[in-house]
C-alpha positions as CSV (number, residue, x, y, z in Angstrom):
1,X,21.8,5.4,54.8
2,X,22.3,8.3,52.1
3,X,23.3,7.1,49.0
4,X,27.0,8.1,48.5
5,X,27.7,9.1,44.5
6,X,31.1,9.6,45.2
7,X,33.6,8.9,48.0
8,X,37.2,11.1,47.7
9,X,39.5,9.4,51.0
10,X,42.7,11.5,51.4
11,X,43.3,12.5,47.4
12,X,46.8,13.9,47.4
13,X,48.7,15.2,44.3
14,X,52.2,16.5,44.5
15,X,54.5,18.0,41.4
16,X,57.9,17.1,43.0
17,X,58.8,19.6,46.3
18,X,54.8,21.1,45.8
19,X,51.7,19.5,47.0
20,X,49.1,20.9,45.0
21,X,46.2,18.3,46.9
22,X,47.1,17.4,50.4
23,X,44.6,14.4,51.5
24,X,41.4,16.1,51.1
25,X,38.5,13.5,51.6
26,X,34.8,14.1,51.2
27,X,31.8,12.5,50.0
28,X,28.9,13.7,47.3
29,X,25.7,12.3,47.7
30,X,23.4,11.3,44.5
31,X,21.1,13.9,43.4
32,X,23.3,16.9,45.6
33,X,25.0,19.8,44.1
34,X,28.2,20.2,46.1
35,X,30.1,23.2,45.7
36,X,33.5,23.9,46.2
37,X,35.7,27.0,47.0
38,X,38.8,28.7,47.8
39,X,41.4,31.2,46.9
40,X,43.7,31.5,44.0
41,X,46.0,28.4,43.9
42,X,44.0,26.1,47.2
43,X,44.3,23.1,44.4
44,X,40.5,23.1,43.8
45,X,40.8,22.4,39.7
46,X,43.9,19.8,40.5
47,X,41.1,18.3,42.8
48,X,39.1,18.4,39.8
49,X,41.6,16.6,37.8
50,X,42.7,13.9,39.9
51,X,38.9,12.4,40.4
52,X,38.2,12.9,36.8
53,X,41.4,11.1,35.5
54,X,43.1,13.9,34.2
55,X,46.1,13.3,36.5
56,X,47.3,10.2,38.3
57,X,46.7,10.8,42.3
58,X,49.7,11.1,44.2
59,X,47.9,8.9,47.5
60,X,44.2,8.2,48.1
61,X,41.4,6.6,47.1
62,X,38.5,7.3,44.7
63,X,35.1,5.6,44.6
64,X,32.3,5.8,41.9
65,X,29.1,4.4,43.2
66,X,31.6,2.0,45.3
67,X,34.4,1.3,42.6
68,X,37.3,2.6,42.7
69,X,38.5,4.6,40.1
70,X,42.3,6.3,41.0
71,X,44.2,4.5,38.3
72,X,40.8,4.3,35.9
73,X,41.7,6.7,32.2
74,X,40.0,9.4,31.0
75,X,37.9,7.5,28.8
76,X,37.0,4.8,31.3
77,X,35.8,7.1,34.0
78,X,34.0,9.3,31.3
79,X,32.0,6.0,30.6
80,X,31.2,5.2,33.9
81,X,29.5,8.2,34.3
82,X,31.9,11.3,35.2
83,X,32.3,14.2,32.9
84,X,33.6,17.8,33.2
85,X,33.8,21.2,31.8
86,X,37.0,23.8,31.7
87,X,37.2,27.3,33.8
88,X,37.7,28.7,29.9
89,X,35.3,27.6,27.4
90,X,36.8,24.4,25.5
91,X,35.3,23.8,22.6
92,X,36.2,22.9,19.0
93,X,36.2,26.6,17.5
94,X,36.1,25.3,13.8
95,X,33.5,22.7,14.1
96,X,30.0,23.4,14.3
97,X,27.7,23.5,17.9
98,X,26.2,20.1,16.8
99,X,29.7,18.6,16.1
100,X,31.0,19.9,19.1
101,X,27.9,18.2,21.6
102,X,28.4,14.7,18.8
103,X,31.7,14.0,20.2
104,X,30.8,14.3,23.5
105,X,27.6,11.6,22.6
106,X,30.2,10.1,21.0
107,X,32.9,9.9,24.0
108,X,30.5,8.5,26.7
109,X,28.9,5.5,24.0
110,X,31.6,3.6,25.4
111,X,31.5,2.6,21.4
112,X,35.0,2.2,19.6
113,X,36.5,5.3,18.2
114,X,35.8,3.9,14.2
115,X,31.8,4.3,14.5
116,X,32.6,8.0,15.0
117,X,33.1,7.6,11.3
118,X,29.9,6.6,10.8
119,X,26.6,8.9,11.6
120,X,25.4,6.6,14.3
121,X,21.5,7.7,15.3
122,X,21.7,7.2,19.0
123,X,24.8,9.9,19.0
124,X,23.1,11.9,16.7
125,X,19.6,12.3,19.2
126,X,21.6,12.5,22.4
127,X,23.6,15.2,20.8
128,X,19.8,16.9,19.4
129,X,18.6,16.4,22.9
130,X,21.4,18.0,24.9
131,X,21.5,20.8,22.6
132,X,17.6,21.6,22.7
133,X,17.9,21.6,26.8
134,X,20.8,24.0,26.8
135,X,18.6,26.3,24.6
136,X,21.4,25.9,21.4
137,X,19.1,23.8,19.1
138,X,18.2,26.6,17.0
139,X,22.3,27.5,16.4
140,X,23.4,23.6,16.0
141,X,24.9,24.4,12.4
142,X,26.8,27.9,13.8
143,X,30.6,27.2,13.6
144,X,31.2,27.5,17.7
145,X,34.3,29.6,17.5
146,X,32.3,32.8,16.6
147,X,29.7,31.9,19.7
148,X,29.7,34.3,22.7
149,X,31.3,33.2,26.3
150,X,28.0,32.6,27.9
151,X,27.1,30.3,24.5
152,X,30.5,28.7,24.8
153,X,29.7,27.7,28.2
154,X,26.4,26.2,27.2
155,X,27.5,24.3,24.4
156,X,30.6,23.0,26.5
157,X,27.5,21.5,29.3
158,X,25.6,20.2,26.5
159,X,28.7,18.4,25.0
160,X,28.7,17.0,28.6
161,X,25.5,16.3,29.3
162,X,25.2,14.4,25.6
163,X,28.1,11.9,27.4
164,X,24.8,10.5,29.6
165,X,26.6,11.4,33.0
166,X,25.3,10.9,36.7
167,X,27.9,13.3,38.0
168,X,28.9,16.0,36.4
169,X,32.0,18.4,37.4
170,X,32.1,21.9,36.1
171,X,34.9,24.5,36.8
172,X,34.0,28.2,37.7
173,X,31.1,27.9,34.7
174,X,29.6,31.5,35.7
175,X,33.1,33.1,35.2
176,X,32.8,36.2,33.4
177,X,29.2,36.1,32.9
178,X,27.1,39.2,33.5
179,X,24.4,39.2,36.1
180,X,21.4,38.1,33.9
181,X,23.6,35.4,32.1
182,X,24.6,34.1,35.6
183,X,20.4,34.3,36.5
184,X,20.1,32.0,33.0
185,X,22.8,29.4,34.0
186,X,21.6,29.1,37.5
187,X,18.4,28.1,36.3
188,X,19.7,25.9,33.6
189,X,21.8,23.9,36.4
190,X,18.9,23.6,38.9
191,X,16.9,22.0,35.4
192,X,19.7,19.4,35.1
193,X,20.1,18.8,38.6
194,X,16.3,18.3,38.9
195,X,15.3,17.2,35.8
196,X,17.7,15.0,34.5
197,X,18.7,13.5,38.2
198,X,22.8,14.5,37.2
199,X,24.8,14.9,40.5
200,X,26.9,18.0,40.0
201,X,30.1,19.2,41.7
202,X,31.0,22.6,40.7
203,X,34.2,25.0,41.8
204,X,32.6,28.5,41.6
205,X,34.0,32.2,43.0
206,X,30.5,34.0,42.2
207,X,29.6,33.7,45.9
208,X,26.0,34.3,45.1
209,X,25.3,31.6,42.8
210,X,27.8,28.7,44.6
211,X,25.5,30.1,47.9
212,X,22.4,29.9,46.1
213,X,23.1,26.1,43.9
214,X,25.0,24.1,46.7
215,X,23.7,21.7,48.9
216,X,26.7,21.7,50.8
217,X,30.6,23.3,50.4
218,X,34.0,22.4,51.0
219,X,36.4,25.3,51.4
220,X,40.2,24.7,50.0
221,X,43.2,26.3,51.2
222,X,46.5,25.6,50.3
223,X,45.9,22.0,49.1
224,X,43.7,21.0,52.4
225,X,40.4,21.1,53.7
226,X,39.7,24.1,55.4
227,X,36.0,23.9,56.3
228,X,33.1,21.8,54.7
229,X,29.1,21.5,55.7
230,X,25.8,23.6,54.4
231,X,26.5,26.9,53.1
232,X,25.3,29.2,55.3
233,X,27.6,28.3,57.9
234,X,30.2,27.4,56.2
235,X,30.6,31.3,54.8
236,X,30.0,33.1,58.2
237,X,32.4,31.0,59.6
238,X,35.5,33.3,60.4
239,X,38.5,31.5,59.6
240,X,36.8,31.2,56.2
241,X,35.9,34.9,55.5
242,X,39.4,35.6,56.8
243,X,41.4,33.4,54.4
244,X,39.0,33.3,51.4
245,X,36.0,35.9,51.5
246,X,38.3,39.2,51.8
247,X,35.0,40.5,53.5
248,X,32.8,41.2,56.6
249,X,31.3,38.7,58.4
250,X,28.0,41.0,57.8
251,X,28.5,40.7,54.2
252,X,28.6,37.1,54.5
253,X,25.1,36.8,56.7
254,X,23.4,39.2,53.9
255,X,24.5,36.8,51.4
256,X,22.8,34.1,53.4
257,X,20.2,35.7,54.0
258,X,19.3,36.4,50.6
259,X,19.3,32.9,49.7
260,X,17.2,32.0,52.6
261,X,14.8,34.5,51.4
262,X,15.1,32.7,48.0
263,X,13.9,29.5,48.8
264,X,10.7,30.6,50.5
């Protein structure tokens, strides 16, 4: 039996007359990278928010590694081993790149919030650590607001990855990227994926890298489910390139082609 990381049953989330999430269930398997996709306004990043505690769930249940965690905080589900990054990059524009990645060392320590006062060693090399695998060491003591997006984006997974995760979440993080700085991130996310054993779930609308990361996709549309299974055919299936791709179902078999071609 695979090992399920994570088991979403029928997540809903409604804002009065609108239901944002309407009962999606999947599960995410440890070690995977699961990718998720959709149009404008299918609910993905509410998805996002109700399994990472940012909003109470409407209906469903949640499971981490078999506990359930849809009434779990922020904080609590950050320590058992979930953490996220933002479709902008959210970071702390007048601290410095190695106080940004401390506070996330500091956040998953599951210590209390006074030994943040303190320069507590273990945050201190976790924060080192995360920031040399990112490739940021060398600009820890840059004040982060003057950092470029693709920089940003880096420095918001190495505040992550300092937390310790097993699962980590990240929303659209090759958004305005140029091609070589989406080359770069792809190969920083296989690293963490392979090297540091972190399950990732990431929403992503660069078709090329969510085809060439995922393991397997799930496909949102207006709150639901629309498709989910490997990549390849989930994208050259029609009702998907109708509603989301906006292109040819020869388009689509390129694409999956190309990562074919990749992998051998």
């Amino acid at each position: 039996m695979e090992d399920v990381i994570l088991d979403v049953r029928g997540a809903t989330k409604r804002y009065g007359g609108l239901t944002a999430v309407d009962s999606v269930s999947f599960e995410v398997r440890r070690g995977e990278i699961f990718g998720i996709a959709g149009p404008n306004g299918a609910g993905k990043t509410t998805l996002f928010d109700v399994v990472t505690g940012m909003v109470r769930a409407s209906g469903g249940e949640i499971f981490f590694s078999g506990t359930p965690i849809g009434r779990s905080s922020i904080h609590e589900i950050c320590r058992l081993g979930i953490t996220r990054t933002f479709q902008k990059p959210s970071v702390f524009d007048s601290e410095t790149v190695m106080g940004n990645v401390v506070v996330g060392a500091h956040f998953g320590s599951g210590k209390p919030w006074w030994k943040s006062l303190q320069r507590d060693p273990e945050v201190w090399r976790r924060a080192a650590e995360a920031l040399e695998f990112v490739g940021l060491a060398e600009r820890a003591e840059e004040i982060s607001g003057d950092l470029p997006v693709y920089d940003k984006k880096r420095l918001m997974i190495a505040s992550a990855l300092a937390s310790s995760p097993q699962l980590l979440f990240l929303d659209e993080p090759f958004g305005g990227l140029t091609d070589d700085e989406i080359d770069a991130l792809l190969v920083l996310l296989e690293r963490i994926n392979e090297e540091q054993g972190v399950t990732i779930v990431l929403i992503e609308h660069v078709m090329r890298a969510l085809m060439a990361l995922s393991d397997r996709i799930l496909i949102m549309d207006q709150g639901k489910t629309l498709l989910q299974g490997e990549p390849k055919a989930v994208m050259s299936d029609p009702e998907v390139v109708r509603v989301y791709l906006g292109t040819s179902a020869d388009e689509v078999a390129t694409q999956g082609k190309e990562r074919d071609d990749a992998e051998h």
